[in-house]
C-alpha positions as a Markdown table, in Angstrom:
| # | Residue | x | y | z |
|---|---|---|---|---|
| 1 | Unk | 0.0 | 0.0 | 0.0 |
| 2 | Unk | 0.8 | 3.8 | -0.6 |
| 3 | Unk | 1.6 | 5.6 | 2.1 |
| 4 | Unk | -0.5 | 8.6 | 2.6 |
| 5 | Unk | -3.3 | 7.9 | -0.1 |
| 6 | Unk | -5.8 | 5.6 | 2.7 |
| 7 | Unk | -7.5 | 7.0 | 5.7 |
| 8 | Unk | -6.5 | 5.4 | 9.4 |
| 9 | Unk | -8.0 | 1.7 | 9.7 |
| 10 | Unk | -8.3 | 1.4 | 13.6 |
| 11 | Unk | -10.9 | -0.2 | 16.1 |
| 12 | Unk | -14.0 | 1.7 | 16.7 |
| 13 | Unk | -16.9 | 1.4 | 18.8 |
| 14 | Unk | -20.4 | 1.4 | 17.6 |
| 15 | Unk | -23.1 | 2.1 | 19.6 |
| 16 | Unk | -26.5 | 1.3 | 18.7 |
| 17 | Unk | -28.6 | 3.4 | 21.6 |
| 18 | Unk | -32.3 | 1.8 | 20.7 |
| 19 | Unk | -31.2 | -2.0 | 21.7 |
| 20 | Unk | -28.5 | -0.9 | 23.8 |
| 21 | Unk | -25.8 | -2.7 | 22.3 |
| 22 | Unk | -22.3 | -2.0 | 21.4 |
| 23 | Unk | -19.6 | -3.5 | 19.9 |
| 24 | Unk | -16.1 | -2.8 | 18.9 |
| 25 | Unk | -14.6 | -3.4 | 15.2 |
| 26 | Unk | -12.0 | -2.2 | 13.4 |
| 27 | Unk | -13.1 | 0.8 | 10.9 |
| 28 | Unk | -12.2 | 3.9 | 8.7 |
| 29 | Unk | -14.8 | 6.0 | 10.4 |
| 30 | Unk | -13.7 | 8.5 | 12.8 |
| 31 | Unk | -16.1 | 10.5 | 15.6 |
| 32 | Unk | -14.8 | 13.2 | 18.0 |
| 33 | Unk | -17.0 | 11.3 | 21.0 |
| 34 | Unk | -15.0 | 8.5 | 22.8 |
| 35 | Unk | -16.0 | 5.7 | 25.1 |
| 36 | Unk | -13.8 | 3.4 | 27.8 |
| 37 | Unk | -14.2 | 0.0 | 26.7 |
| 38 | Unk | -14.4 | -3.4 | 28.8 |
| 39 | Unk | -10.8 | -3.7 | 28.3 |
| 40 | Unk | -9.9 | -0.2 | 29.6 |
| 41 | Unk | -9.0 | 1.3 | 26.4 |
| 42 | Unk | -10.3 | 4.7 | 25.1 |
| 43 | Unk | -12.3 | 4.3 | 21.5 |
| 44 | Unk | -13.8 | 6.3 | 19.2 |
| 45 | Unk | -17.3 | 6.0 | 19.5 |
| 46 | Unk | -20.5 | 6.4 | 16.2 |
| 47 | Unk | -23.7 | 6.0 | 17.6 |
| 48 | Unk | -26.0 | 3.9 | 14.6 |
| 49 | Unk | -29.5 | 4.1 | 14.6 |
| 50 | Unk | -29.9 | 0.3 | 13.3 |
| 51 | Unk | -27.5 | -2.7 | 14.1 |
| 52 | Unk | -28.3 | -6.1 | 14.4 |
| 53 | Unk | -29.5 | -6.0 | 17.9 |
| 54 | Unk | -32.5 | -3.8 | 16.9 |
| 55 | Unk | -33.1 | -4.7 | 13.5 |
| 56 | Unk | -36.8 | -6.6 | 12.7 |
| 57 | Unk | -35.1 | -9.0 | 9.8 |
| 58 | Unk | -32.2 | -10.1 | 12.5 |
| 59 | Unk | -34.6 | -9.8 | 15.7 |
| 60 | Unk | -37.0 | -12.1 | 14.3 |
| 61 | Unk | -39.7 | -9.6 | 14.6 |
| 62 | Unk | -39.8 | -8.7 | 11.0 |
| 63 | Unk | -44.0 | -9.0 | 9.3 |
| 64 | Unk | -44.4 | -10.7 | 6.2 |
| 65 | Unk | -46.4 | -9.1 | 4.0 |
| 66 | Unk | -49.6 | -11.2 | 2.9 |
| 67 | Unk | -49.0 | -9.6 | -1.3 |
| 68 | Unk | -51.9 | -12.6 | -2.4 |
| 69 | Unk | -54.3 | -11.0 | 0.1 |
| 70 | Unk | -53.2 | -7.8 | -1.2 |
| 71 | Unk | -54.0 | -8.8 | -4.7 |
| 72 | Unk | -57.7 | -10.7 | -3.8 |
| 73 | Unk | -58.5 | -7.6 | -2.1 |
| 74 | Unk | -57.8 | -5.4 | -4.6 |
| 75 | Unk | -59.7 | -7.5 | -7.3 |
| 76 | Unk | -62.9 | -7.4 | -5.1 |
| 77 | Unk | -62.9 | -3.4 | -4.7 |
| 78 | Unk | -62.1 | -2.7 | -8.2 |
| 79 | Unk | -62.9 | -5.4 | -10.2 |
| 80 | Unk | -60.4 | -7.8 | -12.6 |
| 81 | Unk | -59.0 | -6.4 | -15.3 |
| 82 | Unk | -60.2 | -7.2 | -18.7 |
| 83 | Unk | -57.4 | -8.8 | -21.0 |
């Protein structure tokens, strides 16, 4: 690699606030805000809106849509279409 052409690769801590989760990686990202980890080390810390920990398709809480119902319904307000 060049020298001087890539940003800083270096562990981060990402903090998702609506599950209440965190976990540290290794990132380009960078954020003025730090946090003390379990290990006693100072990190950079990017508070996420989504992670795993709170998203429906990861939680298990995610609704499937019913599209066939969707369809049937549709059919019965507004009639088939001719073809």
């Amino acid at each position: 690699m060049k020298h001087g052409i890539h940003p800083a690769y270096g562990p981060v801590v990402f903090r998702d606030r609506a599950a209440d989760h965190a976990f540290l990686t290794r990132s380009t990202a960078t954020s003025g805000k730090t946090i003390e980890w379990e290990d006693g080390h100072t990190y950079p810390v990017i508070d996420v809106e989504t992670s795993s920990a709170s998203h429906p398709f990861y939680t298990g809480t995610a609704r499937v849509l019913d599209t066939a119902g969707r369809v049937e319904r549709f059919e019965r307000r507004y009639g088939k279409r001719a073809r």
